[in-house]
PDB file of N, CA, C and O in Angstrom:
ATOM      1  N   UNK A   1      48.076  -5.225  14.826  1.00  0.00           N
ATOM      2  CA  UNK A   1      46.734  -5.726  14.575  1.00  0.00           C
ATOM      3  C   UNK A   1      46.552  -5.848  13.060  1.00  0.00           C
ATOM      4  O   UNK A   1      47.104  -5.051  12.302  1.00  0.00           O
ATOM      5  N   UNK A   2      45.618  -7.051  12.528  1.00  0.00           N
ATOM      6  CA  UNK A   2      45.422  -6.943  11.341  1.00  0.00           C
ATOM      7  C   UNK A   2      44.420  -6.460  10.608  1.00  0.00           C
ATOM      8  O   UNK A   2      43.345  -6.919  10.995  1.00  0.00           O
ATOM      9  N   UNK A   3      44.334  -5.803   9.804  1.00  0.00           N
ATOM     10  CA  UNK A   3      43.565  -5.158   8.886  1.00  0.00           C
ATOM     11  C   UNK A   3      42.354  -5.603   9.101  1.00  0.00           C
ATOM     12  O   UNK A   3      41.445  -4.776   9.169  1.00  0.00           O
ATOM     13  N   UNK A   4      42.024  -7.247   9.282  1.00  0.00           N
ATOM     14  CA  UNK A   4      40.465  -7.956   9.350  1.00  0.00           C
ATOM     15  C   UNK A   4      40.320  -7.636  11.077  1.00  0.00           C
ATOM     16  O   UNK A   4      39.153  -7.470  11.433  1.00  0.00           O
ATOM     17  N   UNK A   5      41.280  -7.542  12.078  1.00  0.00           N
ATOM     18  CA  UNK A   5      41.202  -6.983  12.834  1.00  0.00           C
ATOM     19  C   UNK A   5      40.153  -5.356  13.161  1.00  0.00           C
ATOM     20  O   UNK A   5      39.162  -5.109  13.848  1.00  0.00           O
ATOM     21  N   UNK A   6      41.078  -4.524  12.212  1.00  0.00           N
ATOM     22  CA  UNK A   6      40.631  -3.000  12.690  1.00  0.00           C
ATOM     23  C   UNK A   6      38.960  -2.860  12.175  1.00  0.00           C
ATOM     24  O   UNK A   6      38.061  -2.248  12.752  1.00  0.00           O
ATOM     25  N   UNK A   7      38.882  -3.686  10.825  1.00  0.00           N
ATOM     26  CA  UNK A   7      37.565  -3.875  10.057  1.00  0.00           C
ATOM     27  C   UNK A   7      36.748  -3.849  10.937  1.00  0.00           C
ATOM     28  O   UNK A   7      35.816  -3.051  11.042  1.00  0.00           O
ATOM     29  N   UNK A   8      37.142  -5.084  11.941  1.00  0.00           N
ATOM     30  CA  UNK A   8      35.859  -5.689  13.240  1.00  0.00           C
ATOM     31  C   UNK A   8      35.526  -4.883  14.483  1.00  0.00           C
ATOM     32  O   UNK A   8      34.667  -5.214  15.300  1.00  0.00           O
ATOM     33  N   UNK A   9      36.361  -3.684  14.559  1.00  0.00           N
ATOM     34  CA  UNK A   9      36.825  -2.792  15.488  1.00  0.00           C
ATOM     35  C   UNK A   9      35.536  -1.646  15.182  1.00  0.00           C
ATOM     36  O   UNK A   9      35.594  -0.796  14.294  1.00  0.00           O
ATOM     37  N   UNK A  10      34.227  -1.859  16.248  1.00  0.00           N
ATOM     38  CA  UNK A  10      33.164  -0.688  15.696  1.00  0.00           C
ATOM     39  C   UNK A  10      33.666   0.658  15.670  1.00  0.00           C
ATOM     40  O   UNK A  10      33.230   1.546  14.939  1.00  0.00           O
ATOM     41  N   UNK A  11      34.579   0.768  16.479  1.00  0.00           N
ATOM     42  CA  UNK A  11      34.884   2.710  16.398  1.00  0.00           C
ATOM     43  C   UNK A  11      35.397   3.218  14.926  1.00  0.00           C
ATOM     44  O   UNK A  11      35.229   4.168  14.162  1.00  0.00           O
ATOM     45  N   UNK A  12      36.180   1.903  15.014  1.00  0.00           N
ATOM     46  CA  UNK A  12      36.602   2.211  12.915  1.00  0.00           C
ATOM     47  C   UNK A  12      35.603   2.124  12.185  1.00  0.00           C
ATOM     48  O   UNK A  12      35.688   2.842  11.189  1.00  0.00           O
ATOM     49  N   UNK A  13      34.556   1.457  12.278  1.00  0.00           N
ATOM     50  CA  UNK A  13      33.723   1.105  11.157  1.00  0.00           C
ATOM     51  C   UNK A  13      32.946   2.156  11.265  1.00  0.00           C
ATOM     52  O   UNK A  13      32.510   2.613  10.208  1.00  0.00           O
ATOM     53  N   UNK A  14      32.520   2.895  12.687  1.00  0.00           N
ATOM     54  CA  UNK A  14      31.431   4.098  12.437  1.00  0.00           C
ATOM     55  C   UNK A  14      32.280   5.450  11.424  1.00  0.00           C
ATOM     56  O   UNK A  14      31.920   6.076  10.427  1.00  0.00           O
ATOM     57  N   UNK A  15      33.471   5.477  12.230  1.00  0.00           N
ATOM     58  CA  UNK A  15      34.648   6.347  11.585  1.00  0.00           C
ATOM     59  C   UNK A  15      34.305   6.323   9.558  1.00  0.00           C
ATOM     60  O   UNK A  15      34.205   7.148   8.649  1.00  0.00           O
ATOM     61  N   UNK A  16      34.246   4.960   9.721  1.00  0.00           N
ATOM     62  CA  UNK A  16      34.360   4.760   8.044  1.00  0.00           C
ATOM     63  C   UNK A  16      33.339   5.024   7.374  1.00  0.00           C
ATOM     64  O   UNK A  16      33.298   5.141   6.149  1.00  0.00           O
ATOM     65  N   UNK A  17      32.010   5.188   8.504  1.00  0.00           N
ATOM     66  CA  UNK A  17      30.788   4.664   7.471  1.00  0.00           C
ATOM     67  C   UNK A  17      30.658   6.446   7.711  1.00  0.00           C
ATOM     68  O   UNK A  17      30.245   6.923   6.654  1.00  0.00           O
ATOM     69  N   UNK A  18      30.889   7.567   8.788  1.00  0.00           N
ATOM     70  CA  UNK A  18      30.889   8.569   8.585  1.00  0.00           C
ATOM     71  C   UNK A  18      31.340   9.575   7.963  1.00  0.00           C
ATOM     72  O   UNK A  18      30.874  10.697   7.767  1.00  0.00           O
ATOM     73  N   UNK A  19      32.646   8.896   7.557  1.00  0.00           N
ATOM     74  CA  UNK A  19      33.464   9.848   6.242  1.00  0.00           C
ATOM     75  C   UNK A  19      32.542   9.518   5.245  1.00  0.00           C
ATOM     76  O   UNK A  19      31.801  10.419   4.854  1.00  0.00           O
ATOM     77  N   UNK A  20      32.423   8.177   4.661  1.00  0.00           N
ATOM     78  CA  UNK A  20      31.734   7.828   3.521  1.00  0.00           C
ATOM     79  C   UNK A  20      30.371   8.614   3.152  1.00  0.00           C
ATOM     80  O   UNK A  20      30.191   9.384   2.208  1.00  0.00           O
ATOM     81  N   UNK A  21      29.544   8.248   4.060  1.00  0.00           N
ATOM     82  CA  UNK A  21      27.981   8.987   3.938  1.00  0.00           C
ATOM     83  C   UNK A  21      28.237  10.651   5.047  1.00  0.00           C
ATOM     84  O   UNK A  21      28.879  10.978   6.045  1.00  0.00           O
ATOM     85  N   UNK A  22      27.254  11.296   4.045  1.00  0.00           N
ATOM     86  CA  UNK A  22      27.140  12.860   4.655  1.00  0.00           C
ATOM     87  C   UNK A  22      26.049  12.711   5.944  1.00  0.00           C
ATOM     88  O   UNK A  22      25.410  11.660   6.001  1.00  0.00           O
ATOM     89  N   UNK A  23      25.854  13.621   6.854  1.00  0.00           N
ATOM     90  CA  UNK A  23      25.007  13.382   7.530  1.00  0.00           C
ATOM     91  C   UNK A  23      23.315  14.227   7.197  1.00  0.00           C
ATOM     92  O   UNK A  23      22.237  14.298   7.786  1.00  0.00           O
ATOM     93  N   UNK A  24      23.721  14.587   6.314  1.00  0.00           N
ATOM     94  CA  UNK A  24      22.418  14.882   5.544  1.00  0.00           C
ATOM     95  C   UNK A  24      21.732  13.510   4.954  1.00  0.00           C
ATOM     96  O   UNK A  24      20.554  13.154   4.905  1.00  0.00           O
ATOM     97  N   UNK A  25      22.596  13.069   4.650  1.00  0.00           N
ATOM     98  CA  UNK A  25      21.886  11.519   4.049  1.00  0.00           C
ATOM     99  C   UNK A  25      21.093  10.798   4.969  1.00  0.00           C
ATOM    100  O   UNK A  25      19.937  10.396   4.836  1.00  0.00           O
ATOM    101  N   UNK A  26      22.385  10.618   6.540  1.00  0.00           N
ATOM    102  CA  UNK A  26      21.747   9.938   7.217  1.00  0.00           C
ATOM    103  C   UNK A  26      20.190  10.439   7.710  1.00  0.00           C
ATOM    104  O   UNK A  26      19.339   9.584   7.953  1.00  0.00           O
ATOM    105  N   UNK A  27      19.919  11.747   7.824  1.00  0.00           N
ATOM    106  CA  UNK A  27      19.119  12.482   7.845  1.00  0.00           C
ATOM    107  C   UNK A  27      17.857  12.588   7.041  1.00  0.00           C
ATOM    108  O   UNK A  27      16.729  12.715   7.516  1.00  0.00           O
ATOM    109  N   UNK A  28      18.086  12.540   6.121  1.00  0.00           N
ATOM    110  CA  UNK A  28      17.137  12.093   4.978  1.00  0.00           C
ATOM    111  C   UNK A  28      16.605  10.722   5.060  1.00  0.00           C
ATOM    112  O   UNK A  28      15.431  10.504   4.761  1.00  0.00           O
ATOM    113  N   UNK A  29      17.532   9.626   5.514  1.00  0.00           N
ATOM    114  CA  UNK A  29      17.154   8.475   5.470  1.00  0.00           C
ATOM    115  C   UNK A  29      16.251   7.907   6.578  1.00  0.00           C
ATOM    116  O   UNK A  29      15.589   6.873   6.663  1.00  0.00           O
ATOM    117  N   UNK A  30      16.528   9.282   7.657  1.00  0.00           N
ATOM    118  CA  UNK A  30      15.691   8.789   9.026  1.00  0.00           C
ATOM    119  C   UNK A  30      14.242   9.534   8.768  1.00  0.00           C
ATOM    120  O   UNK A  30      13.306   9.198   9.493  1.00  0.00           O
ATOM    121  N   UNK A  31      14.031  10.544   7.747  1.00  0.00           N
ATOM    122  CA  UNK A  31      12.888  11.188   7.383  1.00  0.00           C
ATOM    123  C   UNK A  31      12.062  10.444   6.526  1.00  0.00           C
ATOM    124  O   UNK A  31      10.844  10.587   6.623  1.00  0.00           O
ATOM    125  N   UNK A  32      12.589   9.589   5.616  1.00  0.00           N
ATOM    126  CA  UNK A  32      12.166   8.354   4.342  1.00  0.00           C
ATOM    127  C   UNK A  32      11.790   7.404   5.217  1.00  0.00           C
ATOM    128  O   UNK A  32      10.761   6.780   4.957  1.00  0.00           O
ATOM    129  N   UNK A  33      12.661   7.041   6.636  1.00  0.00           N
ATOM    130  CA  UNK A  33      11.976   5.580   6.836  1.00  0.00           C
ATOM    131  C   UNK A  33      11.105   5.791   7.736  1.00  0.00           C
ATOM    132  O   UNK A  33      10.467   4.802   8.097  1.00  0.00           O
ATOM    133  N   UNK A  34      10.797   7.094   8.373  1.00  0.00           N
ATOM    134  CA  UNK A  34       9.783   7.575   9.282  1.00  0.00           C
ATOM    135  C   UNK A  34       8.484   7.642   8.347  1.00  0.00           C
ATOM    136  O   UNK A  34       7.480   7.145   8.857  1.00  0.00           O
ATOM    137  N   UNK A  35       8.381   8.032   7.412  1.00  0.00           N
ATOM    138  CA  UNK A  35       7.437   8.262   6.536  1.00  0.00           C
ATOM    139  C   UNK A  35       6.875   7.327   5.731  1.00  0.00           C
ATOM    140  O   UNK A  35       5.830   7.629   5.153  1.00  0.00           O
ATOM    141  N   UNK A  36       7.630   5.627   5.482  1.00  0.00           N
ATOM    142  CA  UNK A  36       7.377   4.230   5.285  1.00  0.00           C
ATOM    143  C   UNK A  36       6.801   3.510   6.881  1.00  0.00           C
ATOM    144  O   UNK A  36       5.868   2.711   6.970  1.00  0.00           O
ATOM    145  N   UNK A  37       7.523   3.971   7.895  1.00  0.00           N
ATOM    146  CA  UNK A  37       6.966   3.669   8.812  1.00  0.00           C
ATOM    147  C   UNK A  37       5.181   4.035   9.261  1.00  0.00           C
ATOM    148  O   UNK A  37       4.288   3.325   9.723  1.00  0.00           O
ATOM    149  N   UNK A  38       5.247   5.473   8.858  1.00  0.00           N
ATOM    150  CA  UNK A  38       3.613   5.738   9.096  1.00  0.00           C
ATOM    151  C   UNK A  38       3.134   4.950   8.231  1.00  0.00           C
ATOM    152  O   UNK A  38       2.406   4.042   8.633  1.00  0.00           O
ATOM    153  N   UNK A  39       3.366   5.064   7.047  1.00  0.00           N
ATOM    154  CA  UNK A  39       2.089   4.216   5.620  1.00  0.00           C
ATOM    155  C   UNK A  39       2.296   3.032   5.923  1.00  0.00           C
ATOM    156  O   UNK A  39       1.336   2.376   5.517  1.00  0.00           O
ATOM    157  N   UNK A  40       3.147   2.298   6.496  1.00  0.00           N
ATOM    158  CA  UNK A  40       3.057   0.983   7.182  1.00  0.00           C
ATOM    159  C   UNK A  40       2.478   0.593   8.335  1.00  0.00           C
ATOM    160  O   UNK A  40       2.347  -0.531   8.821  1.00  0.00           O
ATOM    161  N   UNK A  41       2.031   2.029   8.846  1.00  0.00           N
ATOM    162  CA  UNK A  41       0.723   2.027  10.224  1.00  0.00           C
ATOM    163  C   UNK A  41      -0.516   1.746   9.720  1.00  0.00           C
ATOM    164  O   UNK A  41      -1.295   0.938  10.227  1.00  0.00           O
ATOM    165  N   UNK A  42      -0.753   2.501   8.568  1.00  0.00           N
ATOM    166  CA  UNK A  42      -1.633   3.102   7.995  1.00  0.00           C
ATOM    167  C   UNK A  42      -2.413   1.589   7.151  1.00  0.00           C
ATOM    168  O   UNK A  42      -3.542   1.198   7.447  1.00  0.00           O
ATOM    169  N   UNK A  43      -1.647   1.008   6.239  1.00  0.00           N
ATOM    170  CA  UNK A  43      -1.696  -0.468   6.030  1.00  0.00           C
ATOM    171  C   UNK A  43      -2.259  -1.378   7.034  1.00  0.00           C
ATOM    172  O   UNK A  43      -3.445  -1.668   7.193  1.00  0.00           O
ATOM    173  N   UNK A  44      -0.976  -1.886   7.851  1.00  0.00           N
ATOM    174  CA  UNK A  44      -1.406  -2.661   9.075  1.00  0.00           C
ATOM    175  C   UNK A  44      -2.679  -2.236  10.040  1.00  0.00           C
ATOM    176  O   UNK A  44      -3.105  -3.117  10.787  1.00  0.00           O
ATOM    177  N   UNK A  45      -3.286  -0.989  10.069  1.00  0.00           N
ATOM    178  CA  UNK A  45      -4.707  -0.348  10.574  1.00  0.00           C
ATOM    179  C   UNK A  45      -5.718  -1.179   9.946  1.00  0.00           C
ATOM    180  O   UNK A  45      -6.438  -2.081  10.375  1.00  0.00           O
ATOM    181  N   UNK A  46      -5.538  -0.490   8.531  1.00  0.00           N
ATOM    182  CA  UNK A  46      -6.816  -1.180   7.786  1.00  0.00           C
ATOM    183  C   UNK A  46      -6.780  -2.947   7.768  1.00  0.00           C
ATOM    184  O   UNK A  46      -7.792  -3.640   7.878  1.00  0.00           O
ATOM    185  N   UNK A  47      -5.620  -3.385   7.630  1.00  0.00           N
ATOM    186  CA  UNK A  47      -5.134  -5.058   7.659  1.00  0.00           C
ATOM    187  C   UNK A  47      -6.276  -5.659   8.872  1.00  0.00           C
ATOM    188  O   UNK A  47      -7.308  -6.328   8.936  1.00  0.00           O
ATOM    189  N   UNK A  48      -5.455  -5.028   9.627  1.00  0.00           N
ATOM    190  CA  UNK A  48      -6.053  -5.291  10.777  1.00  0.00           C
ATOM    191  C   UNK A  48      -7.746  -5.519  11.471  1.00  0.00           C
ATOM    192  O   UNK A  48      -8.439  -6.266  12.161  1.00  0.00           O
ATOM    193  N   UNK A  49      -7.739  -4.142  10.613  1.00  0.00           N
ATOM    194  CA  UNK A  49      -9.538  -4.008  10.686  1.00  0.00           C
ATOM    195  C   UNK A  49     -10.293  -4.587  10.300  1.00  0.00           C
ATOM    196  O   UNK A  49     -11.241  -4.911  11.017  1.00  0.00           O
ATOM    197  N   UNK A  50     -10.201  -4.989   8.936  1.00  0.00           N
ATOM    198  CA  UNK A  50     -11.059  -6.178   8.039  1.00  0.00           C
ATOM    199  C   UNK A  50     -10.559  -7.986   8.328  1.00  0.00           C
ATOM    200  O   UNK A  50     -11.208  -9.023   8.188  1.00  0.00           O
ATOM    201  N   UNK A  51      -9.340  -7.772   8.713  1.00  0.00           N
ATOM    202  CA  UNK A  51      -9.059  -9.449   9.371  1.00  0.00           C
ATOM    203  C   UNK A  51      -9.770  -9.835  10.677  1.00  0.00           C
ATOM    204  O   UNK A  51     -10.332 -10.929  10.714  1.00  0.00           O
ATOM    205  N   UNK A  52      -9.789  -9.140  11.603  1.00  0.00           N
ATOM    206  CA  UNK A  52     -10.366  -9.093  12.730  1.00  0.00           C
ATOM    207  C   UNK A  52     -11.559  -8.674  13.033  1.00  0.00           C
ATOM    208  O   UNK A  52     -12.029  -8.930  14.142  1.00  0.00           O
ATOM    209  N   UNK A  53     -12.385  -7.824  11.928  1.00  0.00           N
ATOM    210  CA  UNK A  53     -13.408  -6.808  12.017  1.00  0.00           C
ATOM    211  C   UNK A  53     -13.364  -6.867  12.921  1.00  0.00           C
ATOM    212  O   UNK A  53     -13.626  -7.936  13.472  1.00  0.00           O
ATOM    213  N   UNK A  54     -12.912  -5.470  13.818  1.00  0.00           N
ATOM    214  CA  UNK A  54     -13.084  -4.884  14.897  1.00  0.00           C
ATOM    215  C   UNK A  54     -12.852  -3.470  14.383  1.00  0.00           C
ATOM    216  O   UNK A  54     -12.259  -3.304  13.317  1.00  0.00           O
ATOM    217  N   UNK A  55     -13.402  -2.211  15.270  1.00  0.00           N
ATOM    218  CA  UNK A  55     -13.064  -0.959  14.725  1.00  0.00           C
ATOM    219  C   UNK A  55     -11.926  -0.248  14.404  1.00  0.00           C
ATOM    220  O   UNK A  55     -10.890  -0.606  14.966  1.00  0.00           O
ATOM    221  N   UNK A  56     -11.871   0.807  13.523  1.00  0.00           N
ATOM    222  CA  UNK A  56     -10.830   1.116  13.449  1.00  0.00           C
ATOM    223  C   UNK A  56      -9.736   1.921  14.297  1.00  0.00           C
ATOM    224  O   UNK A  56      -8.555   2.057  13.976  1.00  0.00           O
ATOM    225  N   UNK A  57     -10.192   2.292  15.136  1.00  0.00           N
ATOM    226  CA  UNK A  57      -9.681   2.791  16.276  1.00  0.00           C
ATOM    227  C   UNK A  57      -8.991   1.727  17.577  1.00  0.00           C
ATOM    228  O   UNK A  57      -8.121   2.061  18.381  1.00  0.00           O
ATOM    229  N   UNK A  58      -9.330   1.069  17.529  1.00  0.00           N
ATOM    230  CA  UNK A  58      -9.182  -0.629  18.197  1.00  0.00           C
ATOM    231  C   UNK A  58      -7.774  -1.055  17.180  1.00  0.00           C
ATOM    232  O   UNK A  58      -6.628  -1.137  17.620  1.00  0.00           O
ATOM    233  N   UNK A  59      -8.109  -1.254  15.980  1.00  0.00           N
ATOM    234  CA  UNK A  59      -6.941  -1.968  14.990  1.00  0.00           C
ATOM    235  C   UNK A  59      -6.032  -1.121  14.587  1.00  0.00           C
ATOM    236  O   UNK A  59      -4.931  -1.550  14.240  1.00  0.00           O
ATOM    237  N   UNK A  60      -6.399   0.598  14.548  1.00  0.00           N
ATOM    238  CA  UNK A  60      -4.814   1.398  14.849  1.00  0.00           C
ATOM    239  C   UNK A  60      -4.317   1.506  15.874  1.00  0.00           C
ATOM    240  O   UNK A  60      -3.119   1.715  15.686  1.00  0.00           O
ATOM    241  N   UNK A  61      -4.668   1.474  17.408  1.00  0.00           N
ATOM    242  CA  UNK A  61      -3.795   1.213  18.409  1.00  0.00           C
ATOM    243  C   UNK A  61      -3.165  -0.177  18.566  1.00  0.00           C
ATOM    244  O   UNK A  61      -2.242  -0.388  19.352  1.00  0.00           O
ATOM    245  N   UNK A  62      -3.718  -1.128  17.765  1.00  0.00           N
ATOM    246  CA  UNK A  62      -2.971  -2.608  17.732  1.00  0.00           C
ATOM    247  C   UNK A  62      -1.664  -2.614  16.702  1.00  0.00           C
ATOM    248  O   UNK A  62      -0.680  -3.352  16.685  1.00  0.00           O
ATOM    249  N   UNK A  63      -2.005  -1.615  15.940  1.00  0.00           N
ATOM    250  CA  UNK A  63      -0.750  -1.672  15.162  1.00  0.00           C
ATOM    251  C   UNK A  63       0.320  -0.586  15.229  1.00  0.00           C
ATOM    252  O   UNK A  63       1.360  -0.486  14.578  1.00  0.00           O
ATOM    253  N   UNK A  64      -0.360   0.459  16.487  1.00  0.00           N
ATOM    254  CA  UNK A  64       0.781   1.420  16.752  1.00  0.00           C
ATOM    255  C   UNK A  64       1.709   0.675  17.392  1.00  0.00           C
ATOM    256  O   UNK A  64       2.887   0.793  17.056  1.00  0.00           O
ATOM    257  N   UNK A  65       1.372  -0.123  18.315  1.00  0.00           N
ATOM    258  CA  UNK A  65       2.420  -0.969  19.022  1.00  0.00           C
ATOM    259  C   UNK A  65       3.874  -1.219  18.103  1.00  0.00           C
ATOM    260  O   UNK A  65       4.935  -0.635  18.325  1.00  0.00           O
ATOM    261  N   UNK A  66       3.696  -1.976  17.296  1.00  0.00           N
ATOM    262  CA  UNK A  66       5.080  -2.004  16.398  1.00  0.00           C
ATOM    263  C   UNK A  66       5.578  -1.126  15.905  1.00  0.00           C
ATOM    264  O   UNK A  66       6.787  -1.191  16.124  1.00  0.00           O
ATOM    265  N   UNK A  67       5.311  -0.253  15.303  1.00  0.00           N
ATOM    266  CA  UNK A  67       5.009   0.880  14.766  1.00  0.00           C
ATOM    267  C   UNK A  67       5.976   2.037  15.642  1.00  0.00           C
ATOM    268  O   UNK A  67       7.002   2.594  15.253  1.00  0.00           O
ATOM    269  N   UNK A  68       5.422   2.150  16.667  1.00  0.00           N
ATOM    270  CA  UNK A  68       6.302   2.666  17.586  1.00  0.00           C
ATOM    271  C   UNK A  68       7.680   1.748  18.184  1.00  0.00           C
ATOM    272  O   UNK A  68       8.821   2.134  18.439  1.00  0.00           O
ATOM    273  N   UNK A  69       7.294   0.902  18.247  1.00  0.00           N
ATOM    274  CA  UNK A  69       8.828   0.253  18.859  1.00  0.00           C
ATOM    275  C   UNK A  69       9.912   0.163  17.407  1.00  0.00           C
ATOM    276  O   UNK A  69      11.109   0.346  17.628  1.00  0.00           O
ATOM    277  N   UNK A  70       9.482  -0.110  15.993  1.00  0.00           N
ATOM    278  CA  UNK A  70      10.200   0.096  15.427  1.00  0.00           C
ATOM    279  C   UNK A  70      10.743   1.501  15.018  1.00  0.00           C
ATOM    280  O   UNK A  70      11.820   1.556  14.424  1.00  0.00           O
ATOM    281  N   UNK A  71      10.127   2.510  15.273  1.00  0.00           N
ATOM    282  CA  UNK A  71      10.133   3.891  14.977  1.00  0.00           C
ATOM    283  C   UNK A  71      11.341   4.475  16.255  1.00  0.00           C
ATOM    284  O   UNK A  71      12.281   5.161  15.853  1.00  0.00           O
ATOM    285  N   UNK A  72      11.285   4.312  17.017  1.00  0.00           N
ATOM    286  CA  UNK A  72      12.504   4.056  18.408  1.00  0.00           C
ATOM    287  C   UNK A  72      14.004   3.621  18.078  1.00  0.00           C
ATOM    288  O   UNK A  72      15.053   4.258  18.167  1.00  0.00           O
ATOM    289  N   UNK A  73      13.777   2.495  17.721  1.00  0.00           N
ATOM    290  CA  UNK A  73      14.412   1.079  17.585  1.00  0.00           C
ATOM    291  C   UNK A  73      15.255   2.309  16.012  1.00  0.00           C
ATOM    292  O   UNK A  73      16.485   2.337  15.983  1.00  0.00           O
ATOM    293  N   UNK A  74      14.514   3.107  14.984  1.00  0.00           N
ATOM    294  CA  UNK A  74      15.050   3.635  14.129  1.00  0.00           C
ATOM    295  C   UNK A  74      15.922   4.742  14.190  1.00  0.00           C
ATOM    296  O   UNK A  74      16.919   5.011  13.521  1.00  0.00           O
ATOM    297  N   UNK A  75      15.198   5.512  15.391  1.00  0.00           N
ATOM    298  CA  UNK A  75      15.950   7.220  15.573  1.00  0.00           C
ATOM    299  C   UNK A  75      17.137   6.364  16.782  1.00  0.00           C
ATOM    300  O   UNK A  75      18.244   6.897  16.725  1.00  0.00           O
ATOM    301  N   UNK A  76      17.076   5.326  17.681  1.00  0.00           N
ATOM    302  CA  UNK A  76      18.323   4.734  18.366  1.00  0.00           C
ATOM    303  C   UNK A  76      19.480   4.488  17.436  1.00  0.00           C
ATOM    304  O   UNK A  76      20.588   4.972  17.669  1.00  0.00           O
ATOM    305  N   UNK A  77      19.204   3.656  16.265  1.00  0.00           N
ATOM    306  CA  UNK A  77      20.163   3.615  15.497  1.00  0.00           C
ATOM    307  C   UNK A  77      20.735   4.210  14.506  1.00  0.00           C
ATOM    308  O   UNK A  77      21.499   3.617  13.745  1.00  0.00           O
ATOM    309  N   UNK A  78      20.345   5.810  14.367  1.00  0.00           N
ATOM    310  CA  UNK A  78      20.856   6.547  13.846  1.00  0.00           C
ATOM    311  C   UNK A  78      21.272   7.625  14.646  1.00  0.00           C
ATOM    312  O   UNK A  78      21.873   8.424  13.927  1.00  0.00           O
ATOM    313  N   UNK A  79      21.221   7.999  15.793  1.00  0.00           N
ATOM    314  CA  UNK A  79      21.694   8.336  16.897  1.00  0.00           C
ATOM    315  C   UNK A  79      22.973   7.528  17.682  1.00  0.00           C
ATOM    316  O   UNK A  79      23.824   8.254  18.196  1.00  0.00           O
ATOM    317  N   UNK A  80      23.121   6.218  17.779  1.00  0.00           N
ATOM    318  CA  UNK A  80      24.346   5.358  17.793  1.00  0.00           C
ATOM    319  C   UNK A  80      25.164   5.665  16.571  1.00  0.00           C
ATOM    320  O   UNK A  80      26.386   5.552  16.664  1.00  0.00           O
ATOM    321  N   UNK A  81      24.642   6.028  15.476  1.00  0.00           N
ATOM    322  CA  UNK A  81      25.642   6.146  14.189  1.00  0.00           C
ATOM    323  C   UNK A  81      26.253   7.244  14.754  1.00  0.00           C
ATOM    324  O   UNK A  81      27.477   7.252  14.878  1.00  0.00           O
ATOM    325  N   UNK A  82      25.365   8.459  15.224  1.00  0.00           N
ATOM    326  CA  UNK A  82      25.904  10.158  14.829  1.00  0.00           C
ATOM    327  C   UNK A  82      26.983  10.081  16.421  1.00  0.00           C
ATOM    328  O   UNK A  82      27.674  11.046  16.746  1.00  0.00           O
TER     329      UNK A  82
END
């Protein structure tokens, strides 16, 4: 097999990307983007509220929706890494 072969080969590439990075990092990185994820609730709430004037309780459950599926969608793919 060739080298651009094994590259394309995911078991190697997780292999590679896990020697490379510690899993403290990855760890850290799932705590950083959890914590961009809330203030990006927190944003899209108020966004929401004054575009639509509707309450705010109304325009943070409209924006938990993403919010949560990307927050999922985040701990899945660092859980597929580990």
């Amino acid at each position: 097999m060739s080298k651009k072969g094994t590259m394309q080969n995911p078991d190697v590439m997780k292999t590679v990307m896990l020697a490379l990075i510690s899993k403290d990092l990855v760890y850290s990185n799932l705590i950083i983007n959890f914590a961009v994820t809330v203030w990006s609730l927190v944003i899209w709430s108020f966004a929401i509220k004054h575009a639509r004037e509707i309450e705010l309780k109304k325009a943070f459950i409209t924006a938990l929706i993403p919010a949560v599926l990307f927050g999922i969608y985040q701990v899945w793919l660092i859980i597929k890494l580990l």
